[in-house]
Gaussian input, Z-matrix of N, CA and C with variables (Angstrom, degrees):
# hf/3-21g

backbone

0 1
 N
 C     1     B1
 C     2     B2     1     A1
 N     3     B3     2     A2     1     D1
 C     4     B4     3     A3     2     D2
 C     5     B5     4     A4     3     D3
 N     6     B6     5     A5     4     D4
 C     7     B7     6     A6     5     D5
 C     8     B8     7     A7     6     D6
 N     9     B9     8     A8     7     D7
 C    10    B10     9     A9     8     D8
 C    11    B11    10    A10     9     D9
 N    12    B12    11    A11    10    D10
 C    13    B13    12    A12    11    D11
 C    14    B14    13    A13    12    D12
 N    15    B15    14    A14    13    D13
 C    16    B16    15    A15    14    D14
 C    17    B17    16    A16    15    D15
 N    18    B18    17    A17    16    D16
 C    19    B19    18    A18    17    D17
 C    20    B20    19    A19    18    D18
 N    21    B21    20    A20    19    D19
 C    22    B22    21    A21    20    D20
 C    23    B23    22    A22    21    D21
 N    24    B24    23    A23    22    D22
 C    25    B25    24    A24    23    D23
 C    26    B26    25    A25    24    D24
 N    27    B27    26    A26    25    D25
 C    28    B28    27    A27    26    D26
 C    29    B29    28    A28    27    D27
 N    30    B30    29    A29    28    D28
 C    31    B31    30    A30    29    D29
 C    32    B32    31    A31    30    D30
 N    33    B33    32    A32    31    D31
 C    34    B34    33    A33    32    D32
 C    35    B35    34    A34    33    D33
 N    36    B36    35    A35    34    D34
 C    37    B37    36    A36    35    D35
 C    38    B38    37    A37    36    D36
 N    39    B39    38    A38    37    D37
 C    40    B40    39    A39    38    D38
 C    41    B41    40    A40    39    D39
 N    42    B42    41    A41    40    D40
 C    43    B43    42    A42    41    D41
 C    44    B44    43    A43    42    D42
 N    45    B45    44    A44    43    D43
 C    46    B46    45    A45    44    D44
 C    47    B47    46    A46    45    D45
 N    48    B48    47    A47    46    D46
 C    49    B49    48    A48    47    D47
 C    50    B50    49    A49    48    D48
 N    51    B51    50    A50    49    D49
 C    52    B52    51    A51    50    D50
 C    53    B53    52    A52    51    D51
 N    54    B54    53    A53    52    D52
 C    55    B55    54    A54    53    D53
 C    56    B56    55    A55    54    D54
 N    57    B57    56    A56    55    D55
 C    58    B58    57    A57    56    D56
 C    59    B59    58    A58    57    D57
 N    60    B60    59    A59    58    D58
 C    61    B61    60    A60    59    D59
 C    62    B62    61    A61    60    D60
 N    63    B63    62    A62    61    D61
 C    64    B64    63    A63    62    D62
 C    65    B65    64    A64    63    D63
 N    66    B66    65    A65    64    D64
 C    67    B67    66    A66    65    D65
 C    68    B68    67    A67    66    D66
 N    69    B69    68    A68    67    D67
 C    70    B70    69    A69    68    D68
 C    71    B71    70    A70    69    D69
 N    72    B72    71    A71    70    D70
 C    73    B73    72    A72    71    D71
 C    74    B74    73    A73    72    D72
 N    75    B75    74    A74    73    D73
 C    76    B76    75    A75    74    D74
 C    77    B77    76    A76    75    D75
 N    78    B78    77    A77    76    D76
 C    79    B79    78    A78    77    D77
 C    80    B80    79    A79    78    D78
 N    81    B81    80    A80    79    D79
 C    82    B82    81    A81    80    D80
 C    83    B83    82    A82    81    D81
 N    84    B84    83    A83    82    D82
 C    85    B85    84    A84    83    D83
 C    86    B86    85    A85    84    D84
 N    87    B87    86    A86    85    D85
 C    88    B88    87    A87    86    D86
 C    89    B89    88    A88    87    D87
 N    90    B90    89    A89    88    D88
 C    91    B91    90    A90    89    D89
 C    92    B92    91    A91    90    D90
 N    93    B93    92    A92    91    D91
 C    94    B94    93    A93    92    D92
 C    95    B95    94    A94    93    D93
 N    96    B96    95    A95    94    D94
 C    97    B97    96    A96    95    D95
 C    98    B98    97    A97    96    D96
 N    99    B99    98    A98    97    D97
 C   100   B100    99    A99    98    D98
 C   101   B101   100   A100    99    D99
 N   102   B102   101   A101   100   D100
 C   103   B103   102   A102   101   D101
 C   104   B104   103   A103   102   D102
 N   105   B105   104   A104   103   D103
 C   106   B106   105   A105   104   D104
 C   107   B107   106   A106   105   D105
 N   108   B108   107   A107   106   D106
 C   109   B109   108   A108   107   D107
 C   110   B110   109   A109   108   D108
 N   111   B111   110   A110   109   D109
 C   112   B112   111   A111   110   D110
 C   113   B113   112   A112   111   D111
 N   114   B114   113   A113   112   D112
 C   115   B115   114   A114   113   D113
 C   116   B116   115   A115   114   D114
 N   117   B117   116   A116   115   D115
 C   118   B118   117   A117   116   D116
 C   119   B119   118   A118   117   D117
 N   120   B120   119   A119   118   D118
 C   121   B121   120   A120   119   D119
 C   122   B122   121   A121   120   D120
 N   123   B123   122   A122   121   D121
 C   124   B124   123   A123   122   D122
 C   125   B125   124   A124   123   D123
 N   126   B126   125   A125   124   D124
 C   127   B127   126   A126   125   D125
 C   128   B128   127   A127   126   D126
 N   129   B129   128   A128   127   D127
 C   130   B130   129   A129   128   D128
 C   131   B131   130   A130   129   D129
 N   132   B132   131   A131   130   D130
 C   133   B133   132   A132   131   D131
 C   134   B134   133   A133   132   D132
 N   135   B135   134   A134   133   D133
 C   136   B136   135   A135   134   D134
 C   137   B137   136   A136   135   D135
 N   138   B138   137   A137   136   D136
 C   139   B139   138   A138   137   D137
 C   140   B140   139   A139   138   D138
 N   141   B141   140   A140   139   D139
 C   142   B142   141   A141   140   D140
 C   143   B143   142   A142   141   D141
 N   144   B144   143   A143   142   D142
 C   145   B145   144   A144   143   D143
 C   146   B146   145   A145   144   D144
 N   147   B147   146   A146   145   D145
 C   148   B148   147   A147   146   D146
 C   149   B149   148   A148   147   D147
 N   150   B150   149   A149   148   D148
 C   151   B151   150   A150   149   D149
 C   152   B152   151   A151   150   D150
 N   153   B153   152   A152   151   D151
 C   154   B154   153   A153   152   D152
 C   155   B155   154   A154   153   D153
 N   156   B156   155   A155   154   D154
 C   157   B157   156   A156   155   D155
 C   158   B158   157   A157   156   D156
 N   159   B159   158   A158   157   D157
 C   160   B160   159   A159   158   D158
 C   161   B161   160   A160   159   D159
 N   162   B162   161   A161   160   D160
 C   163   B163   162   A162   161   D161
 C   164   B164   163   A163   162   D162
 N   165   B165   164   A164   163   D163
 C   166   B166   165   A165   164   D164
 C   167   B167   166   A166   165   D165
 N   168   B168   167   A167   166   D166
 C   169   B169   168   A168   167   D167
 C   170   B170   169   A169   168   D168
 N   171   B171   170   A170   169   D169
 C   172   B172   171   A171   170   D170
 C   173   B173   172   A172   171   D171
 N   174   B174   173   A173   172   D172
 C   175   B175   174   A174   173   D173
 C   176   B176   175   A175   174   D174
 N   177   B177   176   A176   175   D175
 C   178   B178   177   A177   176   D176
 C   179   B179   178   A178   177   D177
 N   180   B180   179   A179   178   D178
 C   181   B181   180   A180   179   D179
 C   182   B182   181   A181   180   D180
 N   183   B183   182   A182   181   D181
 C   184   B184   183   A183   182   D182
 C   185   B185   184   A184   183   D183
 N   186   B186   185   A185   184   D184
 C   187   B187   186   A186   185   D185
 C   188   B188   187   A187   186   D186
 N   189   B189   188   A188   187   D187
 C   190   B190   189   A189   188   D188
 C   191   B191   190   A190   189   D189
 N   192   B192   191   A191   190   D190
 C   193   B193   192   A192   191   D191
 C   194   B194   193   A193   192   D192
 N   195   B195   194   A194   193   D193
 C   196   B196   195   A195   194   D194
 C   197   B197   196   A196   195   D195
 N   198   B198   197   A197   196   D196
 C   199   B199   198   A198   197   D197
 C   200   B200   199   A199   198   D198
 N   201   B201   200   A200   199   D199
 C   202   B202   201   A201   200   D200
 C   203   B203   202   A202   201   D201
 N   204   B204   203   A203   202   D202
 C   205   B205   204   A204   203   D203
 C   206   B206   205   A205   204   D204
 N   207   B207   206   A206   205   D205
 C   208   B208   207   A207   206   D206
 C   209   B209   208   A208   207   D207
 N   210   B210   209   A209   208   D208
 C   211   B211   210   A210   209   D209
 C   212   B212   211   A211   210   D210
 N   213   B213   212   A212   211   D211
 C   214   B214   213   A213   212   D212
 C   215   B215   214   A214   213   D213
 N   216   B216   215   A215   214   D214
 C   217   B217   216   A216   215   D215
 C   218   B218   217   A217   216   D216
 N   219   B219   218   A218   217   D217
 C   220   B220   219   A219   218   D218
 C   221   B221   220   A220   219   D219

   B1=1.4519
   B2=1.5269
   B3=1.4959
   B4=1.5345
   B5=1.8877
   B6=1.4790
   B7=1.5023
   B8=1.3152
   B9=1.4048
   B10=1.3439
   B11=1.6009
   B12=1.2252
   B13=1.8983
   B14=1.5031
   B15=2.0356
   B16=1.6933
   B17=1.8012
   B18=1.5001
   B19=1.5987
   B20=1.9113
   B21=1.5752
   B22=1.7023
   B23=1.5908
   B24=1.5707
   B25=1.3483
   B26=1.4111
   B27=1.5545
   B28=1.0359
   B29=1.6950
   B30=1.6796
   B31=1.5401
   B32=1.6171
   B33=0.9690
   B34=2.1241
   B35=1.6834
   B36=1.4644
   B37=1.3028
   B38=1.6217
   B39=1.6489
   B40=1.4422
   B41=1.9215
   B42=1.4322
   B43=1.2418
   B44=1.7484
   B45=1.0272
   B46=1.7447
   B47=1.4081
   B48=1.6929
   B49=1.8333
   B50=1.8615
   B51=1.0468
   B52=1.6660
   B53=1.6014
   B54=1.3591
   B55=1.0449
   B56=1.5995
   B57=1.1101
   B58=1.6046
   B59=1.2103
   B60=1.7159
   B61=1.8924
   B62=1.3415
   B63=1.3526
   B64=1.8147
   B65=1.5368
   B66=1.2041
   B67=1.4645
   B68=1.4018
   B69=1.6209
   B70=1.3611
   B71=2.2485
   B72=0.8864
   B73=1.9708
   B74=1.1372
   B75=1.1223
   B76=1.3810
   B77=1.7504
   B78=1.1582
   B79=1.7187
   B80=0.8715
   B81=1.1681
   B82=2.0267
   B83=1.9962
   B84=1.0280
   B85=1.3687
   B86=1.5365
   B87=1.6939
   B88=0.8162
   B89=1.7466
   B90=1.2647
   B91=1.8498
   B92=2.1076
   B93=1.4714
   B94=1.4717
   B95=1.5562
   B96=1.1744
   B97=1.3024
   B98=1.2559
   B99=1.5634
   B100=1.7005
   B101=1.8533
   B102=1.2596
   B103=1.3389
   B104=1.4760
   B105=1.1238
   B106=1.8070
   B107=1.7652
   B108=0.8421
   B109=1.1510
   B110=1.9911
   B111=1.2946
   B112=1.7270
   B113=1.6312
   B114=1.3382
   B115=1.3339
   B116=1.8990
   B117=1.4376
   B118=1.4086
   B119=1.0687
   B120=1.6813
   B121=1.3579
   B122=1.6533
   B123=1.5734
   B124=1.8443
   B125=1.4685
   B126=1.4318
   B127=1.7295
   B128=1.5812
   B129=1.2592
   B130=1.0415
   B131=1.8509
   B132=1.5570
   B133=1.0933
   B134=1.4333
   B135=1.5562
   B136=1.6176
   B137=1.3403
   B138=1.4417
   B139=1.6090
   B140=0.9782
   B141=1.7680
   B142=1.4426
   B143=1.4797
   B144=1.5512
   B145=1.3616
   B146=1.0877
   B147=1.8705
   B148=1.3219
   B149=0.8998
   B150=1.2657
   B151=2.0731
   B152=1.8918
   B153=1.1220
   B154=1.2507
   B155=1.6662
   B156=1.5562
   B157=1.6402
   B158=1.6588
   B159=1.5110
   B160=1.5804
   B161=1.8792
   B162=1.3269
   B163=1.9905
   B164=1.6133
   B165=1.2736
   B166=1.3260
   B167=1.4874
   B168=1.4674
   B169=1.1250
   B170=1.7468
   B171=1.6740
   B172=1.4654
   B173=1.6969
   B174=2.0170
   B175=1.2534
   B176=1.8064
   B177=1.7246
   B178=1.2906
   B179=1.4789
   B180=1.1950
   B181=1.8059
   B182=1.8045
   B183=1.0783
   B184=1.5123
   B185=1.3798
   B186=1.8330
   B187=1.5611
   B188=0.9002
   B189=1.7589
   B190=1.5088
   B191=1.3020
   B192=1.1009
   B193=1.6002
   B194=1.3676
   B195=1.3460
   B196=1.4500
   B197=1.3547
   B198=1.8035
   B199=1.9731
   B200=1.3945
   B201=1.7858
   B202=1.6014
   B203=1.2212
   B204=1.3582
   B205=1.4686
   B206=1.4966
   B207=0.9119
   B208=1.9237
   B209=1.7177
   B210=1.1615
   B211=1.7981
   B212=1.3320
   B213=1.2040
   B214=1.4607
   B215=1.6636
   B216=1.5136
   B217=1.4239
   B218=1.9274
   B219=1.3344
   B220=0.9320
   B221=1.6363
   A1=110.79
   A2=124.13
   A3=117.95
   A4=88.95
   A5=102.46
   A6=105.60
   A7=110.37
   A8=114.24
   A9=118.72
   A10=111.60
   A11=112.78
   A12=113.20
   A13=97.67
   A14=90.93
   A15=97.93
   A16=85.70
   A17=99.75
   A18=100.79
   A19=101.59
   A20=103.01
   A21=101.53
   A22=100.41
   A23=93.31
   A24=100.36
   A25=117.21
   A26=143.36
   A27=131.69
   A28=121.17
   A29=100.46
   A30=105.12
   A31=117.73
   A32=79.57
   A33=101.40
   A34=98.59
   A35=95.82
   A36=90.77
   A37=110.34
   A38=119.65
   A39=117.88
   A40=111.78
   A41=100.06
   A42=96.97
   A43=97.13
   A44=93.70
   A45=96.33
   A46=110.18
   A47=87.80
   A48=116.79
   A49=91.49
   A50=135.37
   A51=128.82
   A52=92.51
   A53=108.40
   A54=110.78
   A55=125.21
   A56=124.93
   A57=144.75
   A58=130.06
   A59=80.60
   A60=99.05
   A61=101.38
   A62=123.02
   A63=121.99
   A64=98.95
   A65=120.66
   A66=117.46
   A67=119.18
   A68=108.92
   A69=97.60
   A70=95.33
   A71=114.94
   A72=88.14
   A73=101.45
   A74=151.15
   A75=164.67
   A76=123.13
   A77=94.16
   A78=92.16
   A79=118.03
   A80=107.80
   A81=126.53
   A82=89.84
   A83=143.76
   A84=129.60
   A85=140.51
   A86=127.21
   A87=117.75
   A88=123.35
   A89=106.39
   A90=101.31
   A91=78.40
   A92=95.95
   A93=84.02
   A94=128.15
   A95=129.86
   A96=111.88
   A97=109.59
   A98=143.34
   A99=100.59
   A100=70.48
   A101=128.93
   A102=146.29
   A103=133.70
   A104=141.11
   A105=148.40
   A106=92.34
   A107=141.48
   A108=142.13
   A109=125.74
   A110=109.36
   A111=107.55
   A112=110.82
   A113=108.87
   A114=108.58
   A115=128.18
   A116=88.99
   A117=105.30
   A118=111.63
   A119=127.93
   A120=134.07
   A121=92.97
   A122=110.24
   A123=88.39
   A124=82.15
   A125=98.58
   A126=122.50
   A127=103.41
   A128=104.94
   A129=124.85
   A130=102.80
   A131=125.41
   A132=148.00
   A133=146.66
   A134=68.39
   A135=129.44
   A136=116.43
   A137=133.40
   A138=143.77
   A139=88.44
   A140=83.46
   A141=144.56
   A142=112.60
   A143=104.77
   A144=111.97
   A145=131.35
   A146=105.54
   A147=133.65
   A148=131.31
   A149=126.66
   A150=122.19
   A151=96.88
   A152=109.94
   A153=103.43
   A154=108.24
   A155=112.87
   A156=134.97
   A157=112.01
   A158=91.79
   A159=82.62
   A160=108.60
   A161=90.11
   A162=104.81
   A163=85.77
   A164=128.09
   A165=124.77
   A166=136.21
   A167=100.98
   A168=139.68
   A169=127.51
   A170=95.12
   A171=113.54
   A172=116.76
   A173=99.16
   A174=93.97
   A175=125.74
   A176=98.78
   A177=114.61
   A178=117.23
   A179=112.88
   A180=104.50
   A181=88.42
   A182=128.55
   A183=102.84
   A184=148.88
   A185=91.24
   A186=118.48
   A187=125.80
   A188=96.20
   A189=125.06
   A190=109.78
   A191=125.04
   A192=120.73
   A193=128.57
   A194=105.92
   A195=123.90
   A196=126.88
   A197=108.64
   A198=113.71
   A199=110.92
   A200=116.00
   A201=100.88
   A202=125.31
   A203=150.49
   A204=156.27
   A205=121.37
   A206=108.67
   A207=128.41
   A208=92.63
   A209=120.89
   A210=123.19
   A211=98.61
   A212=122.36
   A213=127.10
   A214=96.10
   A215=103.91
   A216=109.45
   A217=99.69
   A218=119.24
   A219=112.68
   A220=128.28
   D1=173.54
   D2=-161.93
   D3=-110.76
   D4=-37.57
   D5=-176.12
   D6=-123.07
   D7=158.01
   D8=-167.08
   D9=-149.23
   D10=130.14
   D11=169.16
   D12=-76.76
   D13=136.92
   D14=-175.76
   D15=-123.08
   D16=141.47
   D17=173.02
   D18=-106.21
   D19=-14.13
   D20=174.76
   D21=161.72
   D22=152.90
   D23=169.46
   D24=-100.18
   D25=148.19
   D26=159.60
   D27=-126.02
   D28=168.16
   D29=174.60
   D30=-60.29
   D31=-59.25
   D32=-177.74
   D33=-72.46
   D34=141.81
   D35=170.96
   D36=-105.17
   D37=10.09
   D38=170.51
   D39=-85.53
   D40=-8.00
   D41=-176.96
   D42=-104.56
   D43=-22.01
   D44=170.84
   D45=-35.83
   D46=-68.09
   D47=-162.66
   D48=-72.65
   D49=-8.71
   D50=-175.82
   D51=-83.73
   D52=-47.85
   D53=-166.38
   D54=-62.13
   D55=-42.39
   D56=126.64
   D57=16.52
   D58=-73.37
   D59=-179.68
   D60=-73.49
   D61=-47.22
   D62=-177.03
   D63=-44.47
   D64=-53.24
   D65=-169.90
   D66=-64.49
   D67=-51.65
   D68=-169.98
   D69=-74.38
   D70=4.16
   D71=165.45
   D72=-104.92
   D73=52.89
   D74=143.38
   D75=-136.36
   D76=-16.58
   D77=142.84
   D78=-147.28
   D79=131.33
   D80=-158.84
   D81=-77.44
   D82=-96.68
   D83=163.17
   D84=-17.87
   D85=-23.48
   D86=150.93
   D87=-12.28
   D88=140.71
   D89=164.08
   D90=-132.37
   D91=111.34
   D92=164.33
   D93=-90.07
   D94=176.21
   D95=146.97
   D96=175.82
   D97=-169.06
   D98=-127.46
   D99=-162.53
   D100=83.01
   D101=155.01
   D102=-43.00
   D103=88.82
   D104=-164.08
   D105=-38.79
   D106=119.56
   D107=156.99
   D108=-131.24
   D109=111.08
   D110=-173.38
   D111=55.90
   D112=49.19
   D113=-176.90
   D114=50.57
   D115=24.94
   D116=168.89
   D117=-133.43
   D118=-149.59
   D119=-136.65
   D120=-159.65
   D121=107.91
   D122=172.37
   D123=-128.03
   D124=152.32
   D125=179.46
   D126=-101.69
   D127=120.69
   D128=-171.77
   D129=-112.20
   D130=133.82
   D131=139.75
   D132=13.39
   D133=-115.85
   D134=175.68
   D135=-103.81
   D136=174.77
   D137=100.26
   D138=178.62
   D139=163.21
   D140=-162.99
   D141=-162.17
   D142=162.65
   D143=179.54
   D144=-92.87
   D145=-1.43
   D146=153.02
   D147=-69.47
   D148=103.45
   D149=-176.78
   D150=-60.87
   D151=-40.96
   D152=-150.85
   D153=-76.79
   D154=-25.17
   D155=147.37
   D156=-29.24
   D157=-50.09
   D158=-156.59
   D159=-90.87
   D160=-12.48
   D161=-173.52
   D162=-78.50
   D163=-48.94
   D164=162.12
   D165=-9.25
   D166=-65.20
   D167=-176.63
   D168=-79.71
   D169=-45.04
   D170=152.73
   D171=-43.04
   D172=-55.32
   D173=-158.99
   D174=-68.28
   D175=-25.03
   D176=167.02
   D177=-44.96
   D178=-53.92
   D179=-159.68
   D180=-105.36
   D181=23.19
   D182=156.03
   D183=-34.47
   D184=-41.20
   D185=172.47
   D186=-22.89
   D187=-54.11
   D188=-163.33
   D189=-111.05
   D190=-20.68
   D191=156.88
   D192=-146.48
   D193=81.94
   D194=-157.87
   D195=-71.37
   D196=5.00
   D197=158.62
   D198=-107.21
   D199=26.73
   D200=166.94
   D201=-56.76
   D202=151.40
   D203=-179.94
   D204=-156.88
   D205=157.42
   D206=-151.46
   D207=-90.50
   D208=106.30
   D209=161.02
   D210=-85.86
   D211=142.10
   D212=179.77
   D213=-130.91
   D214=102.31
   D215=-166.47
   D216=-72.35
   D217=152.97
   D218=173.99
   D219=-115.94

């Protein structure tokens, strides 16, 4: 995908993958999955190749996790 919903990056990648599971049982649609990024770990969502898909998607579950943000892989 070109863009992606990020709920966080981490050091560890066991808290990465903890982090994951918290998400996907609180959102039943989530597709998580947990991307190498700067020698860390960011948990990703969403994606699509739609920015406007994924701001979409962001904007829904804010409620519940209100620092999601748009990576626009390049």
């Amino acid at each position: 995908y070109a863009h992606y919903v990020v709920m966080g990056i981490f050091a560890n990648e066991d808290n990465a993958k903890h982090a994951a599971e918290q998400v996907a049982s609180k959102i039943k649609d989530a597709a998580c999955t947990i991307i190498p990024f700067k020698n860390k770990h960011m948990v990703t969502v969403f994606g699509s190749d739609s920015r406007a898909d994924c701001n979409t998607f962001a904007a829904s579950y804010r409620d519940i996790y209100p620092d999601l943000w748009i990576y626009d892989k390049k």
